[in-house]
N, C-alpha and C positions, 0 to 999 in steps of 0.2 A: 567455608565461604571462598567465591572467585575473587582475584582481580581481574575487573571486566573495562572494558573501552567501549562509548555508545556514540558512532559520529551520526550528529543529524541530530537538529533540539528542536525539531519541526511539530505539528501538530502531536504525529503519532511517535515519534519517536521521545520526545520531552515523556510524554508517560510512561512510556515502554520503563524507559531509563531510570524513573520515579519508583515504580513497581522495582525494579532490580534493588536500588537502595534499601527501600522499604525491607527489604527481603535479609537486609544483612550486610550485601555486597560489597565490595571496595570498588565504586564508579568513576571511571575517571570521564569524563564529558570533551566533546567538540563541536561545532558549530560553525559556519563561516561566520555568522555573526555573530559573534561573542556574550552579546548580551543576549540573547537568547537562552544562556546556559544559567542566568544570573540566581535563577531560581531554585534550580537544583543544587548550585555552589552552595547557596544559602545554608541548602539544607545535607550538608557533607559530602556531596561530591565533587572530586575534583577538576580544575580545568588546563584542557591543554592545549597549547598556542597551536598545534596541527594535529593530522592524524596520524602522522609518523610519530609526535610526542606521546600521542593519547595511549598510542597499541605499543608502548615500549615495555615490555614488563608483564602484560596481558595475559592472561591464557587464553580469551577469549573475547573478537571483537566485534560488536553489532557495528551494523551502520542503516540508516533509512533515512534514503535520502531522494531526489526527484524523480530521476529519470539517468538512462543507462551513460549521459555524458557526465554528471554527479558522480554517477558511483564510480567511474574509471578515472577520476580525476580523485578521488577520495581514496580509492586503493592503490590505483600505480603512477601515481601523480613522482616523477623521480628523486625528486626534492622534497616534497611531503607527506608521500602516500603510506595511506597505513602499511601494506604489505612490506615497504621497508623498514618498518621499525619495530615488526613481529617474529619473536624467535622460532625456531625449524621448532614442531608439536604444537605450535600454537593454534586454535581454532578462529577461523574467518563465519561470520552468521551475516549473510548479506539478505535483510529483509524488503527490501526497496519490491517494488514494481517492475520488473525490467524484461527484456528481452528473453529470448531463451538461448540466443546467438551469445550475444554476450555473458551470460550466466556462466555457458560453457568456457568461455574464451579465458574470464576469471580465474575460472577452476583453475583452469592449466596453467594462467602465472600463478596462483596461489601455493601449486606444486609445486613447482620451480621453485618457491622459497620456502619448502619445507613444511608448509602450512594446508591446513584441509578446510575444505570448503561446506559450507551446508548453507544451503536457499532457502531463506525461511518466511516469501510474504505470506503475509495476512489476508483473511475475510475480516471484515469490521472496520469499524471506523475510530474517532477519540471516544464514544461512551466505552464500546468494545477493550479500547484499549488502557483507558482510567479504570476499570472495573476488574483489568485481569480476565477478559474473557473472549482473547482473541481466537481464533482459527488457523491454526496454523497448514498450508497446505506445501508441504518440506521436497525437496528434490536433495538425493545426495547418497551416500553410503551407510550402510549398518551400522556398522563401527560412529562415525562420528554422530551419526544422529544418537547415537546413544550417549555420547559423551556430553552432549546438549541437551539432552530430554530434561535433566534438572531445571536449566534456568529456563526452559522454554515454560517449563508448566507454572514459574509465575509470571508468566505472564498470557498464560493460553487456557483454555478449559478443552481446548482437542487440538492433538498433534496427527496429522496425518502424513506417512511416507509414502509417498507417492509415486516415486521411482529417483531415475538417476539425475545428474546437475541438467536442468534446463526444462524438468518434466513440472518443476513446481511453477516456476515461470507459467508456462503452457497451460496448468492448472487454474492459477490466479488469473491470465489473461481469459481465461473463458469463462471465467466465475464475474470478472467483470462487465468482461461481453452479456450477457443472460443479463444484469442488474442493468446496464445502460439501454437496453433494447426494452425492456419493461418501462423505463422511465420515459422512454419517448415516447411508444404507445400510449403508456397513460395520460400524457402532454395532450397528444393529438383525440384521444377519446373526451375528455374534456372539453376539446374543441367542438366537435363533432355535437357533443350533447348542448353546450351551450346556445349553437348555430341553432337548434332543432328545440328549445325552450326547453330544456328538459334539466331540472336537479339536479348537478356534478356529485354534492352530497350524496344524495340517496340515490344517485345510479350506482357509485363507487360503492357504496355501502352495500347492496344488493351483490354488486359483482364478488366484494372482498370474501361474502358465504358461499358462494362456489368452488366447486373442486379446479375452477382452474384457476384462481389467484394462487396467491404465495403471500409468506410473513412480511418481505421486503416489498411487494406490489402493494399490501394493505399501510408500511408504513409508508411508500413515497405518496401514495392517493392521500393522505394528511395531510404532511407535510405542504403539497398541494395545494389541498383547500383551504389550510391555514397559512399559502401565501407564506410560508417560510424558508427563507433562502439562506440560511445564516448557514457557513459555509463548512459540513460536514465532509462532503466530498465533491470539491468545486471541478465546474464543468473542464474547466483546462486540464484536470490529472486526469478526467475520465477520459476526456479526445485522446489522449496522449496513449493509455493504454488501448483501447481501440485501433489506433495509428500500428502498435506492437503488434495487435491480435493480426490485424490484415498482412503485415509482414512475414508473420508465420502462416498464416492461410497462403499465403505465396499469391495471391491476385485477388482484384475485387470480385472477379469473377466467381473465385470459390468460396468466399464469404458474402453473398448479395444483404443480405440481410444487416450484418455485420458494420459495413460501408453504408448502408443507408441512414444508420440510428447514428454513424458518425458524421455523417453530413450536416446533423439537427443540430451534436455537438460544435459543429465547427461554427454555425451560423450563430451558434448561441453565442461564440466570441467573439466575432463580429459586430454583434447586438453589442458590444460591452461585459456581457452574464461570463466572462473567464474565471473569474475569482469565487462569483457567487456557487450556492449547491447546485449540482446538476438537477435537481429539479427544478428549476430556476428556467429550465427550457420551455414550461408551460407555457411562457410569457411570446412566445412564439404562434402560440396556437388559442388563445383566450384576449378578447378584447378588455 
């Protein structure tokens, strides 16, 4: 069994961290807010005032946490970042959402202290991640990804290597590009049918047996129609990844599509819908 570090008691990360104990682990937990960690305390993990406290002693430290000024304040933060309180062999698993600029920039202080890096966001969401049955799409090296395939696989049912620091980034940015551009199409077809009298139900239903839907296009058209917004993956993380994706497309220009379905996003926080699930954008295009 590891001693592991989990900063981030967020949706997906609070499970992640659950599944690791479960497993045996010795967890030590962080959080900015503290009571967020209450629950795993409860149940034998331990908690640490930073993440310099958390990774002292580790072999290994997740973290998932918002977006790329989180995790740089979380790892090289000089006063509290994890990376200074992780001895030289120790392994960094930075799961977050993030950039591919920054993924790499990571790496390289991570070196610098001795420590190696592996990127490890996810496909899936909290059922995904309560069930142990995330997707891992990993950027990094042989070596260390092999040192982590253990604790990845409880919490993963598929690990993929992808290539090297910033490819799994790139990865997960397009994996959620593809999911937010289905969502908004689907938003506006609904529209479309509604305008024109026609059954959202049984058009969607019709559509979902075709060879051109998809597993996630048949669950967001539910979600949908059952008007349920309760907040799986809320609009404000999706714009946000979007905003990544177009930075490495390098201009709107070479992502048209890409920038379009983020425009829905962005109107949808506008409308208030930040917090709620991205499909929540329907409410855009349905009276």
């Amino acid at each position: 069994m590891s001693d592991i570090a989990f900063l981030g008691m967020g949706a997906m990360g609070s499970r992640m961290a659950l599944n690791l104990l479960k497993a045996g682990h010795q967890v030590t937990v962080w959080n900015r807010s503290p009571a967020a960690a209450a629950e795993l305390v409860s149940l034998g993990a331990r908690q640490a005032g930073t993440p310099k406290e958390a990774a002292r002693g580790a072999a290994f430290v997740f973290a998932m946490v918002r977006d790329d000024a989180a995790s740089r304040q979380v790892w090289l933060d000089p006063e509290t970042g994890a990376l200074a309180g992780m001895a030289a062999g120790a392994v960094a698993i930075e799961s977050s959402t993030l950039s591919p600029d920054w993924v790499r920039e990571l790496g390289n202080a991570a070196s610098k202290h001795g420590v190696s890096l592996l990127e490890a966001p996810v496909a899936g969401s909290r059922p995904q991640a309560e069930a142990a049955q995330l997707v891992y799409l990993i950027g990094g090296d042989q070596a260390t990804f092999d040192r982590c395939e253990p604790l990845l696989k409880v919490l993963g049912s598929a690990l993929h290597l992808v290539g090297p620091l910033g490819t799994g980034a790139l990865v997960k940015l397009g994996t959620n590009a593809l999911l937010g551009i289905q969502v908004t199409a689907l938003a506006e077809l609904m529209g479309m049918f509604q305008r024109n009298g026609v059954d959202a139900s049984s058009a969607l239903n019709v559509i979902g047996q075709t060879a051109v839907s998809s597993p996630a296009a048949r669950q967001i058209a539910g979600l949908m129609l059952a008007e349920d917004i309760s907040p799986r993956f809320p609009v404000e993380l999706i714009e946000k990844d979007f905003g990544y994706a177009l930075e490495a497309a390098g201009s709107r220009e070479a992502a048209p599509t890409i920038a379009a379905a983020r425009q829905i996003f962005q109107e949808a926080m506008r409308k208030g819908l930040g917090p709620s699930n991205m499909t929540s954008v329907v409410q855009l295009f349905v009276r």
